[in-house]
N, C-alpha and C positions, 0 to 999 in steps of 0.2 A: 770805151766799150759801149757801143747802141744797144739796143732794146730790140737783137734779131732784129731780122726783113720788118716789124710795125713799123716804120715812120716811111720806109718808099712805097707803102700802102695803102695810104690816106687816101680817104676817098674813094677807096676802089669798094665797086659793088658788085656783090656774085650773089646771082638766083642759084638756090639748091634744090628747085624743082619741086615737087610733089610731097605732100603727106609724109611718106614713106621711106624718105629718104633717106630718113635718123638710123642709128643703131637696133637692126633689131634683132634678139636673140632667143631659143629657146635650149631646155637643156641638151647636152651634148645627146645626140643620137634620137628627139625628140623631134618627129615632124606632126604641122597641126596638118589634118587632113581637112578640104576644100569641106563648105556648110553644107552641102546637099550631099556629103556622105556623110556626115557626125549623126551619131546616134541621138535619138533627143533626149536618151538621159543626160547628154554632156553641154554643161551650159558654160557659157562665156560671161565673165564681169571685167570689165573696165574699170580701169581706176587710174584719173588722172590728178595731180599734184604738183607744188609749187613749192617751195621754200625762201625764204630769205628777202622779202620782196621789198624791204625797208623801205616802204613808203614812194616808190616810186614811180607814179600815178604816170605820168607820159614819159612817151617813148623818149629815147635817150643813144648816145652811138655807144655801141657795143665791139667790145675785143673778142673776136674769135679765134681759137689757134690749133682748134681739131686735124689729127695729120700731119702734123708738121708744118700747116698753113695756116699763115694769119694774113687776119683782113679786120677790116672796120665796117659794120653795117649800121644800121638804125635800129633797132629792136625792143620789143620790151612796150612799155606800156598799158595798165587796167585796161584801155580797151582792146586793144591787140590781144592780151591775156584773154577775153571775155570772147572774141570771133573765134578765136582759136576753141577752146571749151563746147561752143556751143556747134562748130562744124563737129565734132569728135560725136558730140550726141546725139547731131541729125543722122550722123552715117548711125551710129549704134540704137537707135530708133529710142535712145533717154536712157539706156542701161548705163550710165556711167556715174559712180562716186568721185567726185570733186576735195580734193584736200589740201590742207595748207599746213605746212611744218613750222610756222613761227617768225617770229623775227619780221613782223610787217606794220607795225604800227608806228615805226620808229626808222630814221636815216634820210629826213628830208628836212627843208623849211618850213612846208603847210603843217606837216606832220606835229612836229617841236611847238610852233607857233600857237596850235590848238590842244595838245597834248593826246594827240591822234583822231582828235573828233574827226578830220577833214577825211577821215580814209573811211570812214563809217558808209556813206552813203554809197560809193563803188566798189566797195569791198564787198557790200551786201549783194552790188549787182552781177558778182561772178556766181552769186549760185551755188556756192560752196557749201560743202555736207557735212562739215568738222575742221580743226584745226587744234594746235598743241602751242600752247602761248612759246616763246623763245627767253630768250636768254635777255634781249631788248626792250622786252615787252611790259617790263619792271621798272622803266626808263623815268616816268611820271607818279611812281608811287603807287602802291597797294592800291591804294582807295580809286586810282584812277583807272586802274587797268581791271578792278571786279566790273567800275562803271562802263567802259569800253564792252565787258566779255557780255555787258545786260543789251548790251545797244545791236549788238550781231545777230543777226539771222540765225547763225549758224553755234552747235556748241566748242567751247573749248575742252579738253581734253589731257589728264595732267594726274598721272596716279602717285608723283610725291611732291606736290607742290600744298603746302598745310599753312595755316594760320596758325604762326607761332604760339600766340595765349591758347587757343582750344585746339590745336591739333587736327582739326575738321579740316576734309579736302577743301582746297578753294574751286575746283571742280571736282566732274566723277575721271573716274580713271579709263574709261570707254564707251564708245558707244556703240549700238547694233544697228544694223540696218539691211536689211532684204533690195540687190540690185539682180535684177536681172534674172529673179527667181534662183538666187545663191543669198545667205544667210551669212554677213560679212564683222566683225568686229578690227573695230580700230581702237589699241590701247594707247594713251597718250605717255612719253614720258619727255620731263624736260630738263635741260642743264644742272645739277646739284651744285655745282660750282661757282654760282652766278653771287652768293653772297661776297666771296671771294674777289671772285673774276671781273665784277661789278664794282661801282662808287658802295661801299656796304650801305649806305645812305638809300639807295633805288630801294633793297628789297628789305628794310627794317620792316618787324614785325610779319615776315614771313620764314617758315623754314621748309627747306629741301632737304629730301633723302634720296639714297642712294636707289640703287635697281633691286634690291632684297625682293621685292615685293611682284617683281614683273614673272619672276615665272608661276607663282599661285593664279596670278591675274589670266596669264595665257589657260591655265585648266579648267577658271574657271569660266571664262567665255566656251570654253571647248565643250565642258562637260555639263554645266549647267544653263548656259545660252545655246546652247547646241550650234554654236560659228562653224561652218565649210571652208572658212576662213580668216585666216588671223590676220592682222596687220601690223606690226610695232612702230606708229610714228615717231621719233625720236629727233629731240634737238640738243645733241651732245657732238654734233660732227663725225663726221664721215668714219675718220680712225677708230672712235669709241665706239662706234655703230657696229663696227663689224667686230669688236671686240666683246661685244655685247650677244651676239649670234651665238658665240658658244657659249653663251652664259644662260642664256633667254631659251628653251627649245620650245618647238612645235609652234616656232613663228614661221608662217609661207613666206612674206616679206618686210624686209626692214626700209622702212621709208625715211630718210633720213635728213635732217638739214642743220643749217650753224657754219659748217667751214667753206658754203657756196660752192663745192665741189662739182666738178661735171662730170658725171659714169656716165660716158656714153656707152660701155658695155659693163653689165651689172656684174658685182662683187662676189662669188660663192664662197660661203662662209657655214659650214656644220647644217650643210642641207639648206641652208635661206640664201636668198638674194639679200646684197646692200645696194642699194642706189639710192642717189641723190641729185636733184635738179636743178645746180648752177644758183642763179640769184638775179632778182633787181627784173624778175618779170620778162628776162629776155628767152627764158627757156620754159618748157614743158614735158613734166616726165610722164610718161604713161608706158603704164601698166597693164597685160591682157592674160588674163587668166582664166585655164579652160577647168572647171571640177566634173567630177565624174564620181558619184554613188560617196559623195561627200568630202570629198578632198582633190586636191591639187593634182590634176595630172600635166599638164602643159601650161606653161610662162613663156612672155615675152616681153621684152623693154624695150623703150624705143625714148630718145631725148633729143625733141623737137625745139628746133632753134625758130624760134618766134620771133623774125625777121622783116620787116619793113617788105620784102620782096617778094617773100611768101604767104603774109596773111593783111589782112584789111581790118581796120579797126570796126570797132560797133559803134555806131554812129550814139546811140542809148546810153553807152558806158563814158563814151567820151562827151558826152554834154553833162554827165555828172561832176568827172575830171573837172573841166573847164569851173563849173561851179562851185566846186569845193576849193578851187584854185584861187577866182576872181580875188577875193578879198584881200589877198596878200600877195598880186601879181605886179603891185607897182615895188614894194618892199624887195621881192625877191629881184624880179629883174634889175635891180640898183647895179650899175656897174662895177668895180671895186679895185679893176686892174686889168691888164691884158697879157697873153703869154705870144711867141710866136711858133712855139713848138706843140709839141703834142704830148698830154700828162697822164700815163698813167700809172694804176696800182696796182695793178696784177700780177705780184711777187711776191715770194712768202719771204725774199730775205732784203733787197736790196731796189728799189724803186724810184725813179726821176719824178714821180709827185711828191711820195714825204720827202725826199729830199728835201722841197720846198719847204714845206712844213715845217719841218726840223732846223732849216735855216731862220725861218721867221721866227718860230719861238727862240730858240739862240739870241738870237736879234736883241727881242724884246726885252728879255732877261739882261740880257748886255753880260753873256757868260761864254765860260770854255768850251761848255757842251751843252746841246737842245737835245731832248727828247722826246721822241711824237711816237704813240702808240701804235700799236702793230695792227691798226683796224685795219679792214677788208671792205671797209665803203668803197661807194662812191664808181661810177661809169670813166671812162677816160673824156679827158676835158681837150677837146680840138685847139689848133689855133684862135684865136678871137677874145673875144673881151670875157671877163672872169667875175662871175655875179656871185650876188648874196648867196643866192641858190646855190652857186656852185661851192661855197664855203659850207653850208649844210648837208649838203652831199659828201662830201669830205672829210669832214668832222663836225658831227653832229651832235655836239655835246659843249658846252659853253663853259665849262670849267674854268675860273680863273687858272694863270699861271703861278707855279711856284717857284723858287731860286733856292741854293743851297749849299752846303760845302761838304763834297765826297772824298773818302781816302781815294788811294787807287785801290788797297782792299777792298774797298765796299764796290767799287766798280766791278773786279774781278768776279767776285762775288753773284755780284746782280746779272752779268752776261751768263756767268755759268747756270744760274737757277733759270733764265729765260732758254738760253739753248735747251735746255733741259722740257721747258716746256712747250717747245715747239718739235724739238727733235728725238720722245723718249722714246726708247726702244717698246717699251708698254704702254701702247696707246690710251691707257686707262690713267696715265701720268700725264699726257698733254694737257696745255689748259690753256686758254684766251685763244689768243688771234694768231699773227704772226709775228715775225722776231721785230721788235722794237726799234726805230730808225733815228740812227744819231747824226748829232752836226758837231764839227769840232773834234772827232773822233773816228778813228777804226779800230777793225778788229778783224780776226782771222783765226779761223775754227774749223775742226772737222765735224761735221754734223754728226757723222757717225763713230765719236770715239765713244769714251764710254761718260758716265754721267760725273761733272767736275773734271772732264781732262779736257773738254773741247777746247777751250784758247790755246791758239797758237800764240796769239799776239795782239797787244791793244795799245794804240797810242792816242796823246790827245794836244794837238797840237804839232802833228808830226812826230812828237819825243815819244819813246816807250813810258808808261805809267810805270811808277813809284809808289810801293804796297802802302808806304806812312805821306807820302806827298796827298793834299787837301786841295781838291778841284772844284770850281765854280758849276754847277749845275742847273738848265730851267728845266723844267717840264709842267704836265697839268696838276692841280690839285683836286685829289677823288674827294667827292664827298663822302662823309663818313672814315676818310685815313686819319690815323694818330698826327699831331703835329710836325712829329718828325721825318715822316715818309713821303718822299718824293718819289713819285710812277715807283711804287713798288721798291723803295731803296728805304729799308728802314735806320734810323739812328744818323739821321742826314742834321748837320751841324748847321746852326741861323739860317734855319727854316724861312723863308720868309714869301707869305702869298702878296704878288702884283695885284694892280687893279685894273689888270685888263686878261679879256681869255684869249681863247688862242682865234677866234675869227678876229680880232680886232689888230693880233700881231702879224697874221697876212696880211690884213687889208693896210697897215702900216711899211711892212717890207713890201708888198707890189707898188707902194704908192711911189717908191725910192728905183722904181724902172729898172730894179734890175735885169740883168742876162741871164733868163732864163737857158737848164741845160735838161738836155732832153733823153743824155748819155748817162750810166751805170758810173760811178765815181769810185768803186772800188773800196765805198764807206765800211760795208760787210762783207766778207768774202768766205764763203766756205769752198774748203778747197777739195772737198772729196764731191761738189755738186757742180751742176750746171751753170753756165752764166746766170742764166733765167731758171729759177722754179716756182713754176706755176703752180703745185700741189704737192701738199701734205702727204697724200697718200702713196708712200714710197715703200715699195716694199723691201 
C-alpha cells in the first residue's frame, strides 16, 4: 500500500496564484460590504499567526494535500514567514497583530545545539506582538527558557504556567493592545499536560493548571480592560481547543496550535471560531475582523500556504538565518546515509519514515520490538543523501535508548491506553502526539470502538501475543521515568539504558545500505479509517 498519488508527484510545482487564494470565510449569511461604504464607526483589525514553527529557520519541501490534491513544493522558512507578514501590513497600512502559538524554539539542529539562542535574532526579526510558550519549549529546562522569554522582543503569555516553590506566574496571563483603533486582548494558555506528556525532567520545578482560571480572565479583560476583543491563544491542539470554546465564553476567537492542524475553514464552536495554522513556517493564518460599537460583527479566515512560488524571501531575515546557522553548517551538513525514496511523516497512524525509525532503534537494541514516538516533526526528506540536520529534524531529542522485557499484557495494555490517547471520544482525554510506531509488530484497532476494546489484534513476530509470554523491547529513555518504564510501559522487566540515542542508531542502520521502503507496511491498521489519516480532527 503507497502513500496515495505523493510519490508520482515529486517534484511537481503548482503556483496557486494570489494573496487570496486561501480559504476564506465569513459567518453564514454575513457579507463584508466594499470600504467606501462601511460606516466609519466599523473598523477592521487583522491578526496574523503561526504556530508550531520548531525551529525551522529555512525553507524546506513541504506536503501539501488540500482537496484531495497532493503535491511537493518548497515552502516555509523565517524569511519567507517575514515577506509574507510584512506584504499583509503594507496592504493594511501597519494595523496588523502578529502571533505565535508556541512550540518554536525547539525541532532543529542549531536550535538543540545552542538551546534555542540561534532562533533569538530572526525570531525577533518577524516583528511579532506576543506569543504563548508550547509544550517544546520546556525542552532545555526552566532556567533556559525564562532566559530565552528575557532575550524576545516580544511578550510570552501563559495564565497557568507557575513556579512550582512560589506559585507566581512565570508570565502574565494576557496582554492588551490597541490595533487598528480596536482595543484587543490576547490570553495566553498552554499545555497542563506537558509534566506528563514530557521527559518530567524538562519541566521540574514548574507546575501547570488546568483552564479553571480562563473564563474569570475573559471578564476580566472585557469588563475591566475594556477588550472589543478577545482572543484565547492556546497550545493544547486543535481537539482541546475547540473543547475548550464551550468551556471558555465570550472568546471571538480561539487561536490554536500543538497538533499542526491545517483549518483551512475555521471550526464553529458555542459562537467562537477554532483555527489553527499548520506548522514548520510553511503556513499562515490570518485573521480579519470587522467591530462595530465594540464587538464583533464580521470574521474572516483565510490559511496562506507560504510557498516558494508565491512569496520571496526578505533578503534581512535571511542573512540573519544564514548567520545564526554558519557556526554549525559544517556539523549539520555531515552526511550520515542516503535514501532513494521519498520520507515522510504525515500520518497520525502509520508512516514510511518511522518505519525507519522504528526499525533502527530495533536494530540497535538487537530486540523483538522498536518503538519510536508518535512525534509530528520533521518536513518530508526527498530522495538524496540524509544529514545530521535531517536526524534533528526528525527526532529532536537525543535520549539514550532503552531495552527490556514486556508481558504481552503489558503490551495490550500500553496500545489500549495510547489508542485511547490518540482516539478519545473526549477531546479533553487526548494527550501527546500521535499513535506510537512499532518494528517487529502489528496491530489492528478500531479507532472508534469504545475505550479498552479497540485491539482487534497484535502480533510480534508474525505469532499473535500471549498475555504471560515476555517480549524483548527498545525504545527511548525519558528523562525523569521511573527505572522501570520504557516509552510509557511501566513495570518493564531488566530495564536496561544502551549507550547510544536514537541518532546514532539511524546513522548506524543507514550505514548497513539498507532498502529503504516508501510503502505503508500494514504495521498499524485501523480498520474503521483511512489508508492515510492526516488529522486528528475527526468528527
Amino acid at each position: 500500500m503507497t502513500m496515495m498519488p505523493l510519490l508520482s508527484l515529486l517534484g511537481a510545482l503548482f503556483s496557486l496564484g494570489g494573496l487570496g487564494s486561501g480559504c476564506a470565510l465569513t459567518r453564514p449569511g454575513a457579507i463584508t460590504p466594499p470600504a467606501d461604504s462601511v460606516s466609519s464607526q466599523r473598523k477592521q483589525l487583522t491578526v496574523l499567526y503561526v504556530a508550531d514553527l520548531h525551529a525551522q529557520l529555512r525553507a524546506h519541501p513541504e506536503l501539501f494535500w488540500h482537496e484531495g490534491k497532493e503535491r511537493i513544493e518548497e515552502a516555509g522558512g523565517f524569511a519567507r514567514v517575514a515577506a509574507a507578514i510584512q506584504r499583509i501590513r503594507a496592504e493594511r497600512g501597519g494595523d496588523v497583530l502578529v502571533l505565535d502559538a508556541g512550540d518554536t524554539i525547539q525541532g532543529s539542529g542549531a536550535a538543540a545545539l545552542t538551546e534555542g539562542e540561534a532562533l533569538i535574532a530572526p525570531l525577533n526579526a518577524l516583528g511579532l506582538d506576543g506569543a504563548v510558550p508550547g509544550n517544546w519549549e520546556v525542552v532545555y529546562g526552566p532556567r533556559v527558557l525564562r532566559q530565552r522569554a528575557r532575550e524576545l522582543k516580544h511578550p510570552l503569555v501563559a495564565a497557568n504556567l507557575r513556579d512550582a516553590a512560589s506559585g507566581e506566574r512565570l508570565f502574565p496571563p494576557y496582554f492588551m493592545k490597541e490595533v487598528g483603533g480596536v482595543k484587543v486582548a490576547v490570553v495566553g494558555f498552554t499545555d497542563p499536560d506537558v509534566p506528563r506528556r514530557q521527559p518530567p525532567g524538562y519541566s521540574q520545578g514548574l507546575r501547570y493548571d488546568g483552564p479553571e482560571e480562563l473564563p474569570a480572565l475573559v471578564r476580566e479583560v472585557r469588563e475591566r480592560e475594556g477588550a472589543q476583543v478577545v482572543l484565547l491563544m492556546t497550545h493544547v491542539g486543535l481537539a482541546k481547543a475547540v473543547g475548550l470554546a464551550a468551556r471558555v465564553p465570550g472568546v471571538d476567537v480561539h487561536l490554536s496550535g500543538d497538533t499542526h492542524e491545517r483549518t483551512y475553514a475555521p471550526i464553529e464552536k458555542a459562537g467562537s471560531w477554532v483555527v489553527e495554522p499548520g506548522a514548520f513556517g510553511s503556513f499562515l493564518g490570518r485573521l480579519d475582523l470587522w467591530v462595530e460599537e465594540g464587538r464583533v460583527v464580521d470574521r474572516r479566515w483565510e490559511l496562506i500556504e507560504l510557498t516558494a512560488s508565491r512569496f520571496p524571501e526578505d533578503p534581512k531575515v535571511a542573512r540573519l538565518v544564514d548567520a545564526a546557522l554558519a557556526p554549525h553548517e559544517a556539523k549539520l551538513s555531515a552526511t550520515v546515509g542516503h535514501t532513494d525514496v521519498t520520507l515522510a511523516r504525515y500520518a497520525v497512524v502509520e508512516n514510511p519514515l518511522d518505519n525507519v525509525l522504528a526499525d533502527a532503534i530495533r536494530a540497535a537494541g538487537g530486540t523483538q520490538i522498536g518503538l519510536s514516538n508518535g512525534f509530528r516533526f520533521g518536513t518530508p526528506l526527498l530522495p538524496g543523501p540524509v544529514r545530521e540536520a535531517d536526524l534533528w529534524n526528525l527526532f529532536p531529542i537525543v535520549n539514550k535508548l532503552k531495552t527490556g522485557k514486556v508481558s504481552g499484557r503489558q503490551l495490550r495494555a500500553f496500545w489500549e491506553q495510547e489508542l485511547e490517547n490518540v482516539f478519545a471520544k473526549d477531546p479533553q482525554k487526548r494527550f501527546g502526539g500521535w499513535l506510537p510506531r512499532p518494528s517487529g509488530m502489528t496491530l489492528h484497532f478500531r479507532a472508534n470502538a469504545p475505550r479498552g476494546e479497540r485491539l482487534l489484534a497484535i502480533e510480534v513476530g508474525g505469532r499473535p501475543v500471549e498475555d504471560d509470554r515476555l517480549y524483548t523491547v527498545t525504545a527511548c529513555e525519558r528523562e525523569g521515568d521511573t527505572p522501570d518504564m520504557v516509552c510509557r510501559i511501566p513495570g518493564v522487566q531488566e530495564p536496561h539504558v544502551l549507550d547510544i540515542d536514537a541518532h546514532e542508531a539511524v546513522r548506524r542502520f543507514l550505514a548497513g545500505k539498507p532498502r529503504l521502503n516508501d510503502a505503508l507496511q500494514g504495521r498499524a491498521v485501523g480498520e474503521d479509517l483511512p489508508p492515510v489519516l492526516r488529522t486528528q480532527q475527526v468528527e
